[in-house]
C-alpha positions as a printed NumPy array, in Angstrom:
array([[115.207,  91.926,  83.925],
       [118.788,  90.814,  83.068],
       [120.555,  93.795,  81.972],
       [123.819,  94.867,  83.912],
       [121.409,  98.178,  84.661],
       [118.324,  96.447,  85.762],
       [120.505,  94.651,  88.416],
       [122.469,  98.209,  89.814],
       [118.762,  99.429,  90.016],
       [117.379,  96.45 ,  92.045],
       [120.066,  96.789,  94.553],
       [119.805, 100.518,  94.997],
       [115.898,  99.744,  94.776],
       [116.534,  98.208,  98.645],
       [117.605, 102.106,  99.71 ],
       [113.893, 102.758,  99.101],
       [113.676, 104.928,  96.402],
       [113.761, 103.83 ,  92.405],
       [115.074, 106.104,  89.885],
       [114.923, 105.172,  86.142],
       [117.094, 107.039,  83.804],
       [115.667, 106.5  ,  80.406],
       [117.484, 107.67 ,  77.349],
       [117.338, 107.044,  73.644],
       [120.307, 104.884,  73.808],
       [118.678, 102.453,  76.996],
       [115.079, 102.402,  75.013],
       [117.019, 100.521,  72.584],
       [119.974,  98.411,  73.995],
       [117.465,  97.477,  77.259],
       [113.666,  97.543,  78.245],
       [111.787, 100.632,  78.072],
       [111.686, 102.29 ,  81.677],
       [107.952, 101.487,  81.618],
       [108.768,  97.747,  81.047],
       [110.84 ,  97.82 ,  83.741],
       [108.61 ,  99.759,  85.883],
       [105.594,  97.007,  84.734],
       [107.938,  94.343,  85.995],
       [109.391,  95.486,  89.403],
       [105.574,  95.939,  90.212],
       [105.205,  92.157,  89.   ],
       [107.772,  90.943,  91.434],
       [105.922,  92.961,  93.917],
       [108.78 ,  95.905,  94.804],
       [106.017,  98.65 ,  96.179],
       [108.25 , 101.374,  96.733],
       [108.17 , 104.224,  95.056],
       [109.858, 104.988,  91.249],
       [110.667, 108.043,  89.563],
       [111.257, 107.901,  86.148],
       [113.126, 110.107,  84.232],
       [112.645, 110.314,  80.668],
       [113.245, 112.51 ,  77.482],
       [109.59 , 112.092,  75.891],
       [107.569, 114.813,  76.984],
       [104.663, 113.319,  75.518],
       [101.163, 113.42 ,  78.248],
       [100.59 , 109.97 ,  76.972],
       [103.651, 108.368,  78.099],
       [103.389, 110.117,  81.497],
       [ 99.729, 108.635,  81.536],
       [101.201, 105.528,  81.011],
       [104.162, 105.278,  83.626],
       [102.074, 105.963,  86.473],
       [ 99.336, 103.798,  85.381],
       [102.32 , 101.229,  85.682],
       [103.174, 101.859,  88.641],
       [105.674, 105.355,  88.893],
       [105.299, 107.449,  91.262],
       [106.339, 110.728,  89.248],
       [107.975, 111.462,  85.589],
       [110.231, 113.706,  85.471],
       [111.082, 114.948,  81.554],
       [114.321, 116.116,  80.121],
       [116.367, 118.44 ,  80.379],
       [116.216, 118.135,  84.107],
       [115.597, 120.727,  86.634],
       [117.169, 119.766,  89.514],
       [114.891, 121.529,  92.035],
       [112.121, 119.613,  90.487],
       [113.334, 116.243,  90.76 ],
       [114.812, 117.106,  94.327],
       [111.599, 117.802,  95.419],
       [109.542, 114.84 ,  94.138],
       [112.551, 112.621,  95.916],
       [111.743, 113.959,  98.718],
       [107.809, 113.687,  98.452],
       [108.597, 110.049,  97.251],
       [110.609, 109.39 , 100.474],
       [108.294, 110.785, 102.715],
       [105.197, 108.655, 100.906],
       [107.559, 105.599, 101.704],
       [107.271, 106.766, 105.041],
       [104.131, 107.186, 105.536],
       [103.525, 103.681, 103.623],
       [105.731, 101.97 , 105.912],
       [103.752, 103.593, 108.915],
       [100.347, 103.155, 107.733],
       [101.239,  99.396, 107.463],
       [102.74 ,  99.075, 110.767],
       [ 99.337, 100.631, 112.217],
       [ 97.331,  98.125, 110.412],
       [ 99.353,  95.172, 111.701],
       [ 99.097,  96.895, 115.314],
       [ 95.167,  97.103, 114.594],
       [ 95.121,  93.625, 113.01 ],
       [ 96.932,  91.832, 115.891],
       [ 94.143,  93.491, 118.808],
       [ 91.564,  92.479, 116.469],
       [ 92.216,  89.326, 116.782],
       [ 94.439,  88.353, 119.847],
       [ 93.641,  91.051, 122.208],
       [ 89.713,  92.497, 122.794],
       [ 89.021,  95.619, 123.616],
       [ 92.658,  96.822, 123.318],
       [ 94.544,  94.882, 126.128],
       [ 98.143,  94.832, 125.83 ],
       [100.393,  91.905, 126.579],
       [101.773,  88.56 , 124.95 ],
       [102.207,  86.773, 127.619],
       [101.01 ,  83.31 , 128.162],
       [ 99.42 ,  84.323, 131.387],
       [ 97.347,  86.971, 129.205],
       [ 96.762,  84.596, 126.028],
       [ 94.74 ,  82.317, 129.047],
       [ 92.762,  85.234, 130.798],
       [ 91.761,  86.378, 127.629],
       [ 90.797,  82.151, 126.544],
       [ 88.747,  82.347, 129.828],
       [ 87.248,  85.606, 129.61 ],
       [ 85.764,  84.522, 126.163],
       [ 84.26 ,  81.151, 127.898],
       [ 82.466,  82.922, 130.641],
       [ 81.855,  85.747, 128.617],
       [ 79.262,  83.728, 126.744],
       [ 77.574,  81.942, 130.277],
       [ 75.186,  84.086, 132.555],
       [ 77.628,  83.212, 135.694],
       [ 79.013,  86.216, 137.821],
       [ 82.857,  86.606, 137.394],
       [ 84.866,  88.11 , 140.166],
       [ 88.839,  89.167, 138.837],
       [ 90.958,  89.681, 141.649],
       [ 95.011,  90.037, 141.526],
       [ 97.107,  93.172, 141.342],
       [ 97.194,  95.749, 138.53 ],
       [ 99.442,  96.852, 136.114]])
């Protein structure tokens, strides 16, 4: 993407949201908004788009999400309409954006900390070395220490 547009639409693309105005005029001067959408989901930008478009055909619609949009919105606009799926889009960025944070969170105790202790520590990362040796003999283990 190298057009003047496709760069303004990267950098608000970093506010989270994507919005492609597609007229006549940009279909042929620049890529098609489904081109661009097709691309931005090649570089790997996963947030969501909206694009906005004057063909009210279904199979164009069909198309841009199957590329990747998150809604169409057709021309003439109705402001209410397009308000709303901004706001459904923001919130499914949210929700995206939490979901992944979980999985990292669930990820990390998978892996670093059994049975869902909590700590980072280098004092923990060694308990939890020598819990996982014993763990595996038939020896008795007494942990003493404070709690907490």
């Amino acid at each position: 993407m190298t057009t003047e547009a496709g760069i303004y639409g990267r950098n608000l693309a970093k506010k989270g949201l994507f919005v492609i105005n597609e007229t006549e005029a940009s279909k042929r001067n620049f890529e098609t908004g489904i081109d661009l959408i097709k691309t931005l989901r090649a570089e790997g930008m996963m947030i969501p788009i909206i694009l906005i478009t004057v063909s009210n055909e279904v199979d164009v619609a069909v198309e841009a999400i199957d590329a990747g949009a998150y809604d169409f919105v057709v021309k003439p606009l109705h402001f209410p309409q397009l308000l709303i799926s901004a706001q459904r889009a923001f919130k499914f960025n949210s929700l995206n954006a939490e979901n992944q944070n979980l999985r990292e969170v669930i990820d990390a105790s998978k892996g670093l900390n059994p049975e869902g202790i909590i700590g980072k520590s280098e004092h923990i990362r060694k308990l939890i070395e020598l819990s996982r040796r014993v763990a595996k003999s038939a020896a008795t283990v007494c942990i003493t220490g404070e709690s907490g």
